[in-house]
C-alpha positions in Angstrom: 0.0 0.0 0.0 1.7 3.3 -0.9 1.4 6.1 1.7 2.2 9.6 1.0 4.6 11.8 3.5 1.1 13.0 5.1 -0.6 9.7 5.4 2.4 7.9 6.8 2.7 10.4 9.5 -1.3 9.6 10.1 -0.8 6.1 10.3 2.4 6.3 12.9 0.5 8.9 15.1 -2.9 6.5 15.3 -1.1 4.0 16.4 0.2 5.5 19.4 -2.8 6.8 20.3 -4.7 4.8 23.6 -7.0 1.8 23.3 -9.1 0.8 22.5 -9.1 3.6 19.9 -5.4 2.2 18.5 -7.0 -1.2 18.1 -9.5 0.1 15.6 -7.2 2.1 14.1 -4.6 -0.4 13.4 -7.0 -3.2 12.3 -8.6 -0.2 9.9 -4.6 0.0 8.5 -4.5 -3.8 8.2 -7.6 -4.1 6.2 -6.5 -1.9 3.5 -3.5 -3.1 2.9 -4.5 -6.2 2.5 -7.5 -5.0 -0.2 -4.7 -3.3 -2.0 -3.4 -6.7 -2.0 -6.2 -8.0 -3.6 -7.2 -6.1 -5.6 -5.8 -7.9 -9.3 -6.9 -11.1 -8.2 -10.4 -10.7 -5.7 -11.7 -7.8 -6.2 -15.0 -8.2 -4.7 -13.1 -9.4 -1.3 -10.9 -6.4 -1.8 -14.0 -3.8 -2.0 -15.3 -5.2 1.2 -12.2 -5.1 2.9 -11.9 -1.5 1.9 -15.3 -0.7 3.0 -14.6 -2.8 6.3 -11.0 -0.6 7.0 -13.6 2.5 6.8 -16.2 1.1 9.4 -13.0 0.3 12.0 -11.8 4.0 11.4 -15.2 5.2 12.1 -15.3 3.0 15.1 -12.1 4.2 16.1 -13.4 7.6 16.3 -16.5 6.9 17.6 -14.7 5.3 20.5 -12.4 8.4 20.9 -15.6 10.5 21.4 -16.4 8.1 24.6 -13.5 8.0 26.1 -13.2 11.8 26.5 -16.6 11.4 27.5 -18.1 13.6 25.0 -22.4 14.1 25.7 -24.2 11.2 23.9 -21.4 9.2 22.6 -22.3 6.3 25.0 -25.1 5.6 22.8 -23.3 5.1 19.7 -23.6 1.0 18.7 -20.3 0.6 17.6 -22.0 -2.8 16.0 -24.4 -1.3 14.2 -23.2 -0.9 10.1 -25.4 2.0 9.1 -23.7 4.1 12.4 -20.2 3.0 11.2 -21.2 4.1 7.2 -22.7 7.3 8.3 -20.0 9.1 9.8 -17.9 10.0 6.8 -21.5 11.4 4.9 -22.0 13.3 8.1 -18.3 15.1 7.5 -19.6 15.8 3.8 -22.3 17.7 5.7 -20.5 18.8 7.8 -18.1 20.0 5.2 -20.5 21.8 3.4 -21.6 24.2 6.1 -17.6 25.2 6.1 -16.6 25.2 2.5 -17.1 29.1 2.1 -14.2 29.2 4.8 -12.1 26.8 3.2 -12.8 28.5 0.2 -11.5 31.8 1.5 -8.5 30.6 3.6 -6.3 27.6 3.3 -5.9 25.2 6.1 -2.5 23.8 7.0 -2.0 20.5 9.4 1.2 21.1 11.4 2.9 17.5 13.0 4.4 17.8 16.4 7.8 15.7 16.3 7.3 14.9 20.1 4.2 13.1 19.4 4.1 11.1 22.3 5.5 13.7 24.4 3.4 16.5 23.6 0.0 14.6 23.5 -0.7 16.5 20.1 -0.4 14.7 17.2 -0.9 17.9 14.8 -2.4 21.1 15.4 -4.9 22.6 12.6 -3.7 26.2 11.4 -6.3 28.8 9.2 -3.8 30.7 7.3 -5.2 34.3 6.8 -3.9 37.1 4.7 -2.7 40.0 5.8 -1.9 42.8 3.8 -1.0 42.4 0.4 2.1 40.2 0.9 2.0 38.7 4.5 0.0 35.7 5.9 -0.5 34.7 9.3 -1.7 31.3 11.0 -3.9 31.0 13.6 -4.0 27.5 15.3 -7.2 27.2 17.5 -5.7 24.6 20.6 -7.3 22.4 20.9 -7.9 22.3 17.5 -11.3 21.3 17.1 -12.2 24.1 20.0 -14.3 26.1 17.2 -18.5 27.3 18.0 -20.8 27.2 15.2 -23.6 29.0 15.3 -26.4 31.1 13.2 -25.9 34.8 13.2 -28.9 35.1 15.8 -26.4 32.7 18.3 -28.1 29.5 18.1 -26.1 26.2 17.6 -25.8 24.7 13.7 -27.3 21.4 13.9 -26.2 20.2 10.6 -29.4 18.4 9.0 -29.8 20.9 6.1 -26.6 20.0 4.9 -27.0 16.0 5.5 -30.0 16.0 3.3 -28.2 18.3 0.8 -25.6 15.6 0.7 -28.6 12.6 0.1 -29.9 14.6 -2.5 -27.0 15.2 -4.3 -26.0 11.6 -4.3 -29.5 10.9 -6.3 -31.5 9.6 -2.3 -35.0 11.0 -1.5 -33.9 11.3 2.5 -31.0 10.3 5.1 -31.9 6.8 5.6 -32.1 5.6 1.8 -29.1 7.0 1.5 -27.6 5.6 4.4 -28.9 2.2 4.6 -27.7 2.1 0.7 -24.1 2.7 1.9 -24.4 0.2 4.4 -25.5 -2.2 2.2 -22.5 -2.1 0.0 -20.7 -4.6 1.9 -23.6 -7.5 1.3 -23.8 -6.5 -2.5 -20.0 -7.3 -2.6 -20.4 -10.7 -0.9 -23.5 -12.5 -2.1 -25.2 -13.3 -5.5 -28.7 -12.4 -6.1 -31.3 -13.9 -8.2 -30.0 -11.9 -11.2 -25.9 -12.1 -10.9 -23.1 -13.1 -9.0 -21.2 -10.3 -7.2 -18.9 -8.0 -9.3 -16.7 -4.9 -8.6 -16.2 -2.2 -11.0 -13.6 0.0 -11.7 -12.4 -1.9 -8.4 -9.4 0.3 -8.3 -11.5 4.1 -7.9 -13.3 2.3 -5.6 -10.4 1.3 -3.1 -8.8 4.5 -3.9 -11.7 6.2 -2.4 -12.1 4.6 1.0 -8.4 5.1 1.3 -8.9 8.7 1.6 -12.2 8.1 3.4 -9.9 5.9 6.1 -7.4 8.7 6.3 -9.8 11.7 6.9 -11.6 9.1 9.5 -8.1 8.5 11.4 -7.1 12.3 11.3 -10.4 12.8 13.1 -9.4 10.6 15.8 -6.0 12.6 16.1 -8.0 15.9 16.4 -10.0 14.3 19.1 -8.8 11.8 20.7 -5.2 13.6 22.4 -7.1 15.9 23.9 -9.1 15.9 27.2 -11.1 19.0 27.1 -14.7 18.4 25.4 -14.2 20.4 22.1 -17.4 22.4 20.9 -17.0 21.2 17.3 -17.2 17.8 18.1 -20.1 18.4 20.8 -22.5 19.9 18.5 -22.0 17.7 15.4 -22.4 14.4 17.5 -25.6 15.8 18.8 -27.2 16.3 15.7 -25.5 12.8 14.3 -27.6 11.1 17.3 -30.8 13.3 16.5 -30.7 12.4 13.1 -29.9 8.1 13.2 -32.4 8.2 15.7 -35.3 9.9 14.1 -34.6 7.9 11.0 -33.4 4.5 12.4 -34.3 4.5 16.5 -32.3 1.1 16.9 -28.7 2.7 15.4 -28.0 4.3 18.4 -28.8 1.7 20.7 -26.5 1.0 24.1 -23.7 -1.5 23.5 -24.3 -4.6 23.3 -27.1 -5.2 20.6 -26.6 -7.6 18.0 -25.0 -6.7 15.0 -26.7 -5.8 11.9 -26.2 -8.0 8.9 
């Protein structure tokens, strides 16, 4: 599996992180090199491998989010397969409420050599022209320490921008488009009436949950190093609970449930 400077610094900063978050982590690592390794020869086992290292990530964050004890995270079913394929849609969401500030300033991840030591894996800098010639960065600490809120002061909950994201994947509402996601994995393994299971353009497709894996285990460096309760974090795993439990009360069930097929 080939890892770019960035990625390889990800990896080697996940897995110091604590368990059971490191556990997730590395097992997420694991399963996509071995779908890279498959990918000539089984590429249907490959896919779900792929789509397997992204539900581990996922889980890894999820499990970050309890640990520092964040409001509602003990609720999260870490079994459940929609909860696991929902979180990267939710950071498209979540990505569109933000994109007029990436659009206007460029954000820089710095690593922090020490990492043990310092207990910050990177920091997240906004850098902001000033004047005509000079920029300056300014690196919120911890880094995920940012309010989002209407102009009238009330919290940003998110669920415009989730449906937005259904829609412009071609699904009438969250849960089609979520249960379809989800259901990738059995698609990849069993035969229906019609056909037996096939892959295409197997190569995109790994190539894409390899980034997803990587934003998902960047996530758990911005959250899981640091003890304070961030606000960014907070209010966007309120409004993922709201949402998978208005459209699917049983995905955010205690621990302990069975697991979904």
């Amino acid at each position: 599996m080939e890892l770019n400077s960035f990625q390889q610094k990800v990896v080697n900063a996940a897995l110091k992180t604590s368990a059971p978050c490191k556990h997730s982590a590395t097992s997420a690592i694991r399963h996509l090199e071995r779908s890279w390794q498959l990918i000539d020869t089984m590429p249907e086992v490959a896919g779900f491998l792929a789509i397997t290292a992204e539900e581990e990530a996922a889980t890894a964050v999820f499990q970050a989010l309890k640990q520092r004890k964040y409001e509602g995270a003990e609720k999260i079913n870490f079994k459940n397969h929609r909860v696991k394929n929902a979180l990267y849609p939710f950071l498209l969401a979540i990505h569109k409420r933000f994109k007029p500030v990436f659009d206007d300033y460029e954000i820089q991840f710095f690593f922090d050599p020490n990492y043990p030591e310092g207990k910050q894996p990177f920091r997240v800098g906004m850098v902001i022209a000033v004047g005509s010639d000079t920029k300056q960065v300014a690196m919120p600490h911890p880094p995920l320490q940012i309010l989002s809120v209407h102009k009238n002061g009330t919290p940003i909950d998110y669920k415009k921008e989730f449906g937005e994201v259904a829609s412009e994947k071609g699904f009438a509402n969250i849960t089609k488009y979520i249960e379809t996601v989800a259901n990738q994995r059995n698609l990849l393994l069993y035969a229906s009436p019609q056909k037996i299971p096939t892959l295409k353009d197997a190569h995109q497709f790994l190539l894409d949950k390899h980034n997803v894996v990587f934003i998902l285990l960047s996530l758990l460096l911005l959250i899981e190093p640091h003890k304070p309760i961030q606000h960014l974090p907070q209010e966007a795993l309120k409004t993922f609970l709201d949402v998978l439990s208005r459209d699917k009360p049983n995905a955010c069930a205690e621990r302990g449930s069975k697991e979904e097929p």
